[in-house]
BAMARSE-207558 format. One record per residue (C-alpha): x, y, z; chain. Coordinates in steps of 0.02 Angstrom, whole numbers. Layout:
N
X;Y;Z;A
...
END
This chain:
737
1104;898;1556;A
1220;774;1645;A
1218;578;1651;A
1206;491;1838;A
1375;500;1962;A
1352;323;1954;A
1275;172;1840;A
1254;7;1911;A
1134;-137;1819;A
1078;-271;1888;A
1031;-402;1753;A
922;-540;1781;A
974;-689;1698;A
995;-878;1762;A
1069;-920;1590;A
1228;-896;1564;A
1257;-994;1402;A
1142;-935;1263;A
1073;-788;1308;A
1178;-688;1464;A
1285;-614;1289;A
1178;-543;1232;A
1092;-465;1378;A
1256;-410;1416;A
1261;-340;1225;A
1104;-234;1278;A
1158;-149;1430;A
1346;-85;1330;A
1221;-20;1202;A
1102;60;1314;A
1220;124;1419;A
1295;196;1268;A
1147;276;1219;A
1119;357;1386;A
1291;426;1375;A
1264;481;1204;A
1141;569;1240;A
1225;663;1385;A
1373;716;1283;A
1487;611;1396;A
1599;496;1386;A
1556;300;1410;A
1716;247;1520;A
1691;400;1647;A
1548;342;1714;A
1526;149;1692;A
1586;109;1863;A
1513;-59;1894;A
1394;-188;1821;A
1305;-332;1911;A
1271;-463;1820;A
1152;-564;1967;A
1059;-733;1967;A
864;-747;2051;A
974;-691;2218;A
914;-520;2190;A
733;-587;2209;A
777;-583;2390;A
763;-440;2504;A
955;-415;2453;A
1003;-224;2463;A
1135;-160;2333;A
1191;20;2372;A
1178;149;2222;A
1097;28;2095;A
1023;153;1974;A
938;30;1843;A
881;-122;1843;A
869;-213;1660;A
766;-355;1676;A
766;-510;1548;A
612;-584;1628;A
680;-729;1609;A
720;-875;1748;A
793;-1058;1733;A
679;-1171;1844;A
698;-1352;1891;A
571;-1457;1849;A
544;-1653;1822;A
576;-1718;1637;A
443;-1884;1660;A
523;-1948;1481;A
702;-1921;1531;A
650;-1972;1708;A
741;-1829;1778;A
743;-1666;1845;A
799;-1544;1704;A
827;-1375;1712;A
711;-1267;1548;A
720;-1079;1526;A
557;-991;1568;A
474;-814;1595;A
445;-758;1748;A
296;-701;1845;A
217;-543;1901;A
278;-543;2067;A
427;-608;2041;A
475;-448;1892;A
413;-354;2068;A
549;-422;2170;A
683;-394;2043;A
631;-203;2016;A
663;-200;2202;A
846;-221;2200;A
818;-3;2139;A
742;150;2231;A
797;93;2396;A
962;206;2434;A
946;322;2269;A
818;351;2120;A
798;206;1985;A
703;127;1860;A
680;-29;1791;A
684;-91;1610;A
611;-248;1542;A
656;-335;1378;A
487;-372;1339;A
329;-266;1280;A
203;-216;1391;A
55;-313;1317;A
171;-469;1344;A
210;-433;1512;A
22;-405;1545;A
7;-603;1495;A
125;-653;1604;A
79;-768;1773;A
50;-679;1939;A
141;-800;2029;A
254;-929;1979;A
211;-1110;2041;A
292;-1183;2190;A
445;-1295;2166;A
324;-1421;2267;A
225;-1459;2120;A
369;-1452;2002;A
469;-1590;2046;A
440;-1778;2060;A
477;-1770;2275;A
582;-1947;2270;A
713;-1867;2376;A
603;-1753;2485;A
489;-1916;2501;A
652;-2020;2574;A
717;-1886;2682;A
533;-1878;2761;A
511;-2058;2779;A
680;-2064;2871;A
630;-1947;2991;A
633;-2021;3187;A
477;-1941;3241;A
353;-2059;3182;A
218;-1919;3185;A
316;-1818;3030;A
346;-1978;2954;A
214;-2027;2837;A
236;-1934;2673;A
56;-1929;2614;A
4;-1857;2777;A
124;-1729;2796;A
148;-1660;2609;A
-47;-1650;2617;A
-20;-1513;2741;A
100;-1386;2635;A
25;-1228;2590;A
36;-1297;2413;A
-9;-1481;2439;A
66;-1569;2273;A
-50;-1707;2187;A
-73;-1872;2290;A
-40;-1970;2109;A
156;-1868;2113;A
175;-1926;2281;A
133;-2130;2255;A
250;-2114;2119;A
387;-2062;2219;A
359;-2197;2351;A
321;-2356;2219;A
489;-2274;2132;A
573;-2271;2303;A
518;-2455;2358;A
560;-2528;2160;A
761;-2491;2212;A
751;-2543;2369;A
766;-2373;2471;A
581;-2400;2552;A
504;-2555;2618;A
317;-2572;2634;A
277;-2659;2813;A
119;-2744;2833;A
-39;-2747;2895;A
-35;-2529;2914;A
58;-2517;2753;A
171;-2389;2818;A
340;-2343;2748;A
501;-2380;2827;A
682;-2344;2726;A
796;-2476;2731;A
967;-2452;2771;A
1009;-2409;2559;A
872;-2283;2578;A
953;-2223;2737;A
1113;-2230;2656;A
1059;-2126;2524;A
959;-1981;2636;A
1107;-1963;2741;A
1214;-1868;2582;A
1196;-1697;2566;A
1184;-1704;2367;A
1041;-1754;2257;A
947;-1891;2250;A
1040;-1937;2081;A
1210;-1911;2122;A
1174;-2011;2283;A
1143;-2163;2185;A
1277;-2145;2075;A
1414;-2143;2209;A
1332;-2318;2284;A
1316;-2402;2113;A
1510;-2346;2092;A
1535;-2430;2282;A
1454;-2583;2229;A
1612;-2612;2098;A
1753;-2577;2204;A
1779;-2382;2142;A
1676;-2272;2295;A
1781;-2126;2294;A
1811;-2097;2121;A
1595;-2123;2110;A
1589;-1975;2268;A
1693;-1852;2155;A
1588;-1901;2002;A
1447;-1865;2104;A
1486;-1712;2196;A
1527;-1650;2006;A
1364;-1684;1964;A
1286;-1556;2085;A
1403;-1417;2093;A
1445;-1269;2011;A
1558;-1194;1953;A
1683;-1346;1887;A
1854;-1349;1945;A
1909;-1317;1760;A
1864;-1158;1723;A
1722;-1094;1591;A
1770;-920;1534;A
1620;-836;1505;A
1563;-842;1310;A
1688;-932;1244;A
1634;-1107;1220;A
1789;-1153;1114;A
1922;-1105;1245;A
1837;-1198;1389;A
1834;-1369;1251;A
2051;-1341;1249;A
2033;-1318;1456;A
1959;-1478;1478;A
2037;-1559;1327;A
2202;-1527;1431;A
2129;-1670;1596;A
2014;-1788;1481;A
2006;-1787;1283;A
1851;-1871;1271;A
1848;-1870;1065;A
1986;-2004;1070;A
1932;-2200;985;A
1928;-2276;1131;A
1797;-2166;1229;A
1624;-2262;1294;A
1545;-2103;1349;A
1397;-2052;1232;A
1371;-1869;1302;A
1464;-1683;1322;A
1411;-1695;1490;A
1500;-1860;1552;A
1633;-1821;1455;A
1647;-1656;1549;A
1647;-1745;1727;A
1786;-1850;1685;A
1903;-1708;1640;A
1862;-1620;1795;A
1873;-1781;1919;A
2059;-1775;1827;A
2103;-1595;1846;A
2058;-1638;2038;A
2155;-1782;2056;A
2313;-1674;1971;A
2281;-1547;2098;A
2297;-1691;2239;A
2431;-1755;2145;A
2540;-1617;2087;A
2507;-1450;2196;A
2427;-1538;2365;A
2572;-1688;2382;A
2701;-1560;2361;A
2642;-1473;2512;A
2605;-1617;2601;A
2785;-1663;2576;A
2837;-1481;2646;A
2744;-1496;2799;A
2849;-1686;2849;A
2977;-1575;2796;A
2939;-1451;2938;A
2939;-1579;3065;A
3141;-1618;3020;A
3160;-1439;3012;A
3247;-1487;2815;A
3181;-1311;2746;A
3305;-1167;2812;A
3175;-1027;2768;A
3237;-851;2730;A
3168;-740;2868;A
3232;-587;2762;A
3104;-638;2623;A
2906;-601;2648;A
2825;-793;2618;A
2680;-794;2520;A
2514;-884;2604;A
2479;-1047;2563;A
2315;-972;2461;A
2394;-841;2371;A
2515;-1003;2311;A
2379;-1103;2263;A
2258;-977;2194;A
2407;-927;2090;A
2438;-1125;2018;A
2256;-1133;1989;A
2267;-1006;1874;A
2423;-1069;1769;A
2332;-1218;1761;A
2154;-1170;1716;A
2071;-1214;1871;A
1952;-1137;1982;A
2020;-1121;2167;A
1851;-1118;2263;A
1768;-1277;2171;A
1937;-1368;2210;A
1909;-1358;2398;A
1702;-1354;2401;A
1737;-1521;2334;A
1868;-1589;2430;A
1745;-1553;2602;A
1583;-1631;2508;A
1701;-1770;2466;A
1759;-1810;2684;A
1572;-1758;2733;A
1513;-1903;2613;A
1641;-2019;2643;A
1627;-2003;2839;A
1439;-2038;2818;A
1485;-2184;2730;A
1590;-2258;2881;A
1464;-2187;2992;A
1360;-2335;2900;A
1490;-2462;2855;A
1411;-2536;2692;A
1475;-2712;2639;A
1556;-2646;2492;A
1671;-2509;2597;A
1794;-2668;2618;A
1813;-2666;2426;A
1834;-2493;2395;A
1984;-2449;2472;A
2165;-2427;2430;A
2296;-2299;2356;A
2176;-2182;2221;A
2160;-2198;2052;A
2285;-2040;2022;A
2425;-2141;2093;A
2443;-2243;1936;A
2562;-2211;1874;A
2686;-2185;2010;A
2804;-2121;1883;A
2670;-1983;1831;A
2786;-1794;1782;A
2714;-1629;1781;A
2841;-1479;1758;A
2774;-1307;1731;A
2817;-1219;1567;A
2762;-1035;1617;A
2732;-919;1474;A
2671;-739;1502;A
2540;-687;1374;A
2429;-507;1378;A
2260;-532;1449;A
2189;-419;1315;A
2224;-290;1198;A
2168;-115;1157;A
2214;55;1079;A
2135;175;1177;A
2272;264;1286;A
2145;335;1412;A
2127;142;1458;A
2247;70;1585;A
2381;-56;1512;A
2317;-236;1492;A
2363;-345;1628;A
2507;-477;1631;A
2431;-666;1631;A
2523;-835;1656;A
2496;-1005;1603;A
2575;-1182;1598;A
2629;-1232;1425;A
2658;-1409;1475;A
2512;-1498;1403;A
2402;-1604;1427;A
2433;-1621;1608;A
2349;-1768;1618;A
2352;-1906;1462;A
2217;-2018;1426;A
2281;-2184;1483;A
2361;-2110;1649;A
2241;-2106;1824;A
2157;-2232;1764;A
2050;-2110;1676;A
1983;-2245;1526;A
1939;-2380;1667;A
1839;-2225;1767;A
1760;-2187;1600;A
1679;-2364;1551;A
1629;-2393;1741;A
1547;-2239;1722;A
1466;-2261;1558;A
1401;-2426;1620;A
1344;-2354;1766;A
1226;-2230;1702;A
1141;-2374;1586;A
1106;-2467;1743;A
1032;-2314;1823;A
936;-2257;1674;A
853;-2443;1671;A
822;-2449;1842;A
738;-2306;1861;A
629;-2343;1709;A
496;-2438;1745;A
436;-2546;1588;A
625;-2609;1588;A
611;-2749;1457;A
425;-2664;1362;A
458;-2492;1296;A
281;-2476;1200;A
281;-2368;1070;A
139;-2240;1096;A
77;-2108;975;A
108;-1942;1030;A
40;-1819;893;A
-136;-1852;799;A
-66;-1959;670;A
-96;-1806;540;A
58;-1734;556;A
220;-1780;447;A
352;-1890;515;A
477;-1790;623;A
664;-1828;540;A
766;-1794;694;A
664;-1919;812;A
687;-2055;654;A
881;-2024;681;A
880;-2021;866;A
921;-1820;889;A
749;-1742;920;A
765;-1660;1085;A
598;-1566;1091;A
504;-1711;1143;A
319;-1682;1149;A
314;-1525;1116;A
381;-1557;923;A
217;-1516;816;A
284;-1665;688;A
242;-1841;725;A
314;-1973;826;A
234;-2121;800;A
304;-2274;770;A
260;-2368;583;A
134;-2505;614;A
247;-2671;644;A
429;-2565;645;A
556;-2661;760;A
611;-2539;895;A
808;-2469;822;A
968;-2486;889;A
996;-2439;1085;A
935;-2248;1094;A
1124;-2147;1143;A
1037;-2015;1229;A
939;-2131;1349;A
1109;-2205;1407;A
1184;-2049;1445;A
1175;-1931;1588;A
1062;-1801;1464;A
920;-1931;1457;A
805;-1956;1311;A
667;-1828;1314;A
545;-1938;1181;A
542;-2056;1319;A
439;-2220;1277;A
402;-2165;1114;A
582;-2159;1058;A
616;-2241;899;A
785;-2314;964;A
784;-2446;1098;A
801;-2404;1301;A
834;-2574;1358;A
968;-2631;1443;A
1126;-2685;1338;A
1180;-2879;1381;A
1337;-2811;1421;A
1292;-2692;1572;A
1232;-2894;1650;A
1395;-2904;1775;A
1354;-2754;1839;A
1158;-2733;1854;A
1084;-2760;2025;A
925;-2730;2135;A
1029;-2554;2207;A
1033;-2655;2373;A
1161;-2590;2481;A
1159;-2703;2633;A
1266;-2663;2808;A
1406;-2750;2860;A
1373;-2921;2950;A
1538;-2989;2984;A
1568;-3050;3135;A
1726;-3012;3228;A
1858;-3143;3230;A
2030;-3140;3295;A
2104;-3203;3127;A
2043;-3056;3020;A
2182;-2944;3153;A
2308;-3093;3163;A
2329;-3126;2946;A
2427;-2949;2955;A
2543;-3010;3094;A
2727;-3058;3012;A
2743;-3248;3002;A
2858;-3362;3104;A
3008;-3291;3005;A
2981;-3115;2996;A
2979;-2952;3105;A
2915;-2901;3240;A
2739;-2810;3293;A
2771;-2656;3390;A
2608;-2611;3506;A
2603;-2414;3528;A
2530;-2330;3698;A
2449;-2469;3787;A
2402;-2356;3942;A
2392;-2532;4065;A
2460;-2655;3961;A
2293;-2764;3942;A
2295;-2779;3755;A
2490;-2833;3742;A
2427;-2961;3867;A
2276;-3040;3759;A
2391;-3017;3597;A
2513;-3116;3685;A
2417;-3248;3714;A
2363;-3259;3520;A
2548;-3189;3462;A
2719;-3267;3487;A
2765;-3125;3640;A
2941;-3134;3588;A
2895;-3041;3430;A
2802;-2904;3525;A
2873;-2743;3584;A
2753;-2606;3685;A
2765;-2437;3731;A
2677;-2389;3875;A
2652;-2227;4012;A
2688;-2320;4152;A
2843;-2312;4252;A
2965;-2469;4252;A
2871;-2600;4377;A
2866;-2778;4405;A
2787;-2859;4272;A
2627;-2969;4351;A
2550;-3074;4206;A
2675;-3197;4149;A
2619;-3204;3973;A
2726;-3019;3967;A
2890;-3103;4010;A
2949;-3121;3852;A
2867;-2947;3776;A
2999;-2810;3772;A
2902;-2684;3840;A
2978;-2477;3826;A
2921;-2400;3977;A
2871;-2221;4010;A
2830;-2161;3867;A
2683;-2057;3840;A
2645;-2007;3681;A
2656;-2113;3532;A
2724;-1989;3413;A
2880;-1967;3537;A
2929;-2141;3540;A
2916;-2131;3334;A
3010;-1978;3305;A
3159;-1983;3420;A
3318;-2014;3331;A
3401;-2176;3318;A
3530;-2149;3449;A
3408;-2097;3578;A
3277;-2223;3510;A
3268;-2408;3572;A
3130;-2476;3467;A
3247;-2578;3317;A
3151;-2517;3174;A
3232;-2608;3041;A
3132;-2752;3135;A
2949;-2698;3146;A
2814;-2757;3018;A
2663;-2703;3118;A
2621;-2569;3209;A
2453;-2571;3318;A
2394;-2418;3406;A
2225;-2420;3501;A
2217;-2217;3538;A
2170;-2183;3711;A
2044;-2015;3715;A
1998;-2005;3886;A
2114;-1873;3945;A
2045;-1756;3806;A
1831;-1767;3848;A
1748;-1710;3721;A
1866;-1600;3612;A
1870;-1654;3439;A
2012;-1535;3401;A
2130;-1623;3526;A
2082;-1791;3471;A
2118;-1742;3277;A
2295;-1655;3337;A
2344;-1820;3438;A
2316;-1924;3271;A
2371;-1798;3140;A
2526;-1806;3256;A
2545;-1988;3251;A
2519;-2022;3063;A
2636;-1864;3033;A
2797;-1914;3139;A
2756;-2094;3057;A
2768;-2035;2886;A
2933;-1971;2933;A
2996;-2116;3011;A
2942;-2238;2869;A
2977;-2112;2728;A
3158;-2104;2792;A
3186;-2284;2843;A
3104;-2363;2678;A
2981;-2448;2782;A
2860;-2461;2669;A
2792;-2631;2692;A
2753;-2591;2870;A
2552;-2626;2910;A
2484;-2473;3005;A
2333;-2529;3104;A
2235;-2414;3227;A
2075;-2469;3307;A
1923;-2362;3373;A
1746;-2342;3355;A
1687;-2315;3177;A
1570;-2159;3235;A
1747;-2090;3313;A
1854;-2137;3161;A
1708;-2041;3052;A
1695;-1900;3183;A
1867;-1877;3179;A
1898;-1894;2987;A
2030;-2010;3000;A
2066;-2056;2835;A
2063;-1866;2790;A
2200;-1854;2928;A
2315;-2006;2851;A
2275;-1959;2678;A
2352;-1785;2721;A
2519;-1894;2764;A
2506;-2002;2625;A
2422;-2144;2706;A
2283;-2235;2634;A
2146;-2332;2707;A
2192;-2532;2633;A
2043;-2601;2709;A
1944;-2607;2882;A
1866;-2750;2979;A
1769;-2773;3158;A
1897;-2798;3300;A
1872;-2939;3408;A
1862;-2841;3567;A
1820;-3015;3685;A
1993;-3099;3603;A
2115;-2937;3632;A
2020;-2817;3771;A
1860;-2719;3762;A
1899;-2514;3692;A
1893;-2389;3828;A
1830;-2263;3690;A
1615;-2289;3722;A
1535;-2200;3567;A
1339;-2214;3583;A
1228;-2146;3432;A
1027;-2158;3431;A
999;-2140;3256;A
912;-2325;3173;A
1047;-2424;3072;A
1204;-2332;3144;A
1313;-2462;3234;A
1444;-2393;3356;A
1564;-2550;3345;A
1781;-2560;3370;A
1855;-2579;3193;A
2020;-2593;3154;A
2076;-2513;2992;A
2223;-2557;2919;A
2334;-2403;2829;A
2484;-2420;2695;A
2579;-2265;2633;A
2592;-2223;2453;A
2747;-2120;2446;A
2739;-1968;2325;A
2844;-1990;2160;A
3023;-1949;2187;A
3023;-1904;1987;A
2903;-1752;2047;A
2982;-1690;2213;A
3181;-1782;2200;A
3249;-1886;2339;A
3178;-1832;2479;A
3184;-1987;2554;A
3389;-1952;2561;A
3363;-1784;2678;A
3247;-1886;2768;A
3354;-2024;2824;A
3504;-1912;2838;A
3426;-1781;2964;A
3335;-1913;3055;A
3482;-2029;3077;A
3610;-1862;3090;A
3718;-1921;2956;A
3807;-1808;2846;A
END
């Protein structure tokens, strides 16, 4: 009697924690047994083992899969109405779905299916499982339907009435009196209809939950947005950038020990899980730092042509490099860059919008600080594993950095992120409770049961489903402030919590109404003019003004003798008299030309400009994005050159466009990439210095097309990290030996 050619199991498990070990336990010792039994050996036919997640409820088809071993268990999302969030609780399946996973066999060979419960029980289970519809609490689904244009899809109660599953009317008014209490929803009278405001719309237009939405505005509202976008973007994916190796809790503790050790005395976060988003926002911000910046600084290199590459020698992608660093460093490639493109599609939406507090969010990033931050690789090579049996192959070689941790506590800023963040999620947790200041105590058991001794000390996390009582002695003052309610974990004894879940006096300075209100500045010619140099200083060099017109209104604002302009045009008599005194550099096209050209061949006196201004002219590229990004990824490259190798680091980059074009376009992502950051952005005053040729026109309520000027400063990368490049720089730029 001989075993299968092949054995393949697919095992149905969501949780990969607690109880995915010991499924996995099962299938070595069935397999065993089957081999056993054959009189063969267990290695010579174990060729593969799936280990798959409610995907293989699908219609997925997986060649050769002999057995299926089903745990019959599933995590589902549901809402926690005493934590007053959606948690996630391991449950059995139903019927039909144990159908669908016994599926994934039988289709390209002979299988069967094995369930790790006993028939009787699996009799009991549900036919069906409920519909996520009348699972969750429907805030965000609620919000993204009342922002919906057509007014006839609009109304929430109507529509959600018609869903095969329509969920309870009562789940539904929640969600909208919820939505309307912060501000994302405003009632209009006399219909009573439902229309978001611009917070609401705010919210709806980031693709993450509703949760980690209002986290990254409630981190805008105190000057910290992007370090609140990676917090929240952490919030909703998976896997982490640190890596989790599977079963072994204690190594992935060192991992993330390594970015944030959140044990230290001065730590304000109350739970694992905050304390776990901090590390990883700081193992992202080393990547940006450490691995990104140093190729970054390769590519400017590129442009000098400093790096004399060995033809003879086969280069190794950029991928292989980075997958490779990731691993010496305990870090997960893939999350690293789904990340990084949540991060630009949610800040783009944000300047899509323009929210007041955008004006106080910007600047270098928090993993600048310190500039004189040092990482320097200590490989060691250590066996991945180790084993006696010959008929195995050899274990594989690993690597890993020794140089630890590779981020300390008090460097990017990490202990500031950390108490924004743990005030934060207090204001959150209050607002979205809502008897803020009158948590009555109510009786959850019959009174007949004995006191439970975890919810007296605050750690009962089986809520009301603990058969021992709850209730609060007759005239007991409500305990200290409840640690669980404050954190991102939630208390699940909700009102009847023997500690206290109102707001701490100290969370005051930074509670509000989660208003988040657009920008109503009007445009002024003095919010463009305050970055001019003063009557003593430089001079403000005007890049590609196609016909002149806004070196003409700036010199009527602008001393003109200060002002120097490049333009297309060919030398010609010069009509408007205000140019007379405006050195003007004729015939030249493209900015990055006029930027890049060596010193000799270059007559723009460098050494003399304080502001640059360049109002990018699209017309001759229609409607093709790509050209448009390679004309300013270009211009902020050959600039980073010429300021990196001049020192001009006190030089004010300004351009000016639409904000729909500067989001379309992902500026910022395109400066950041040359170590420019966004200092701050105003409206430009387009009836004081000439009306944009650019016309950007959007439909969508609340989205303003309107010229901004944004103002960029470049951080250069640490010298102590990547040595004087700044030397090479000025040497091959100037051609000095």
């Amino acid at each position: 009697m001989t075993g299968p050619s092949i054995c393949e199991v697919l095992c149905e498990t969501l949780s990969f924690t607690r109880h995915a070990a010991h499924i996995l336990e099962f299938v070595a010792a069935y397999l065993a047994f089957v081999v056993t039994c054959n009189h063969l050996l267990f290695y010579q036919y174990l060729t593969e083992v799936i280990l798959a997640t409610n995907i293989a409820e699908s219609s997925v088809t997986i060649p050769k899969v002999a057995y299926v071993i089903d745990s019959c268990r599933s995590l589902q999302v549901f809402w926690d109405s005493n934590r007053k969030k959606e948690a996630s609780e391991l449950t059995w399946v139903s019927k039909s779905q144990a159908e669908q996973r016994r599926g994934r066999t039988g289709r390209t060979c002979d299988g069967q299916v094995f369930r790790l419960v006993t028939g009787s029980f699996f009799n009991k289970l549900q036919d069906y499982e409920p519909p996520a519809i009348l699972r969750l609490s429907l805030r965000q689904q609620v919000l993204l339907i009342c922002c919906a244009e057509p007014r006839a899809i609009n109304d929430p109660k109507v529509l959600l009435q018609k869903a095969l599953d329509p969920p309870d009317p009562v789940v539904v008014e929640d969600a909208l009196r919820f939505l309307v209490r912060i501000n994302a929803l405003e009632k209009t009278l006399p219909r009573g209809r439902y229309e978001p405001s611009f917070y609401g719309r705010l919210l709806a237009s980031f693709s993450l939950s509703f949760d980690a939405s209002v986290l990254i505005l409630k981190f805008g509202d105190i000057g910290m947005l992007r370090e609140g976008i990676l917090l929240g973007i952490l919030m909703d994916i998976q896997p982490l950038p640190i890596l989790h190796p599977f079963g072994k809790e204690n190594l992935s503790a060192q991992y993330t020990d390594c970015y944030f050790h959140g044990d230290s005395d001065k730590s304000v976060l109350t739970g694992k899980r905050e304390v776990a988003f901090i590390a990883n926002l700081s193992a992202f911000q080393f990547w940006q730092r450490v691995f990104k910046d140093k190729h970054r600084l390769e590519r400017l290199k590129k442009i000098l042509k400093l790096d004399e590459m060995d033809t003879t020698q086969k280069q190794l992608p950029l991928a292989k490099i980075e997958e490779e660093w990731c691993t010496f460093h305990m870090l997960v490639q893939s999350s690293l860059n789904h990340v990084s493109e949540i991060y630009e599609d949610v800040l783009n939406s944000v300047h899509r919008f323009r929210p007041k507090f955008l004006v106080k969010s910007d600047g270098p990033p928090s993993y600048y600080e310190p500039y004189e931050f040092e990482h320097t690789c200590l490989i060691t090579q250590l066996p991945d594993g180790d084993t006696d049996d010959d008929q195995f192959e050899p274990p594989s070689e690993a690597r890993k950095c020794l140089a630890v941790p590779f981020v300390s506590p008090n460097q990017f800023q990490n202990d500031i992120i950390a108490e924004k963040m743990a005030l934060v999620i207090k204001e959150i947790r209050v607002q979205y409770t809502e008897k803020n200041s009158s948590n009555q105590h109510k009786v959850v058991n019959d009174g007949k049961a004995s006191p439970c001794r975890f919810f007296v000390n605050g750690s009962c996390n089986r809520g009301n489903k603990c058969p021992f009582s709850h209730s609060l002695p007759v005239n007991e003052v409500k305990g200290p402030t409840c640690k669980f309610f404050f954190s991102l974990q939630g208390c699940r004894n909700g009102d009847s919590c023997f500690f206290s879940h109102d707001l701490d006096p100290s969370v005051s300075e930074f509670s509000g109404s989660g208003e988040c209100l657009p920008e109503d500045g009007d445009a002024d010619a003095v919010l463009l003019l305050q970055f001019f140099p003063n009557a003593l200083g430089g001079r403000v060099l005007v890049l590609d003004d196609t016909d002149l017109h806004f070196t003409i209104n700036l010199a009527h604002k602008f001393n003109p003798f200060k002002i120097i302009s490049t333009t297309c045009l060919p030398n010609i008599s010069i009509c408007d008299p205000s140019l007379t005194a405006v050195k003007i550099l004729w015939g030249l096209r493209e900015p990055y030309k006029a930027i890049i050209s060596t010193e000799g061949e270059n007559p723009i006196p460098w050494n003399e400009v304080e502001c640059i201004l360049w109002f990018p002219n699209f017309e001759s590229y229609g409607g093709n994005l790509e050209g448009q990004k390679n004309l300013i990824q270009k211009f902020f490259e050959c600039l980073a050159v010429r300021i990196l190798a001049d020192a001009m680091y006190q030089v004010q980059v300004i351009l000016t466009m639409k904000n729909i074009r500067f989001s379309q376009l992902q500026v910022e992502k395109l400066g950041r990439d040359c170590f420019f950051f966004l200092k701050c952005s105003f409206p430009f005053d387009e009836s004081s210095f000439g009306e944009l040729t650019d016309k950007v026109t959007t439909k969508k309520p609340m989205l303003v097309s309107r010229a901004t000027s944004y103002v960029f400063n470049l951080q250069p990368p640490t010298d102590i990290l990547f040595g004087d490049y700044a030397t090479a720089f000025n040497k091959r730029l100037h051609g000095t030996k």
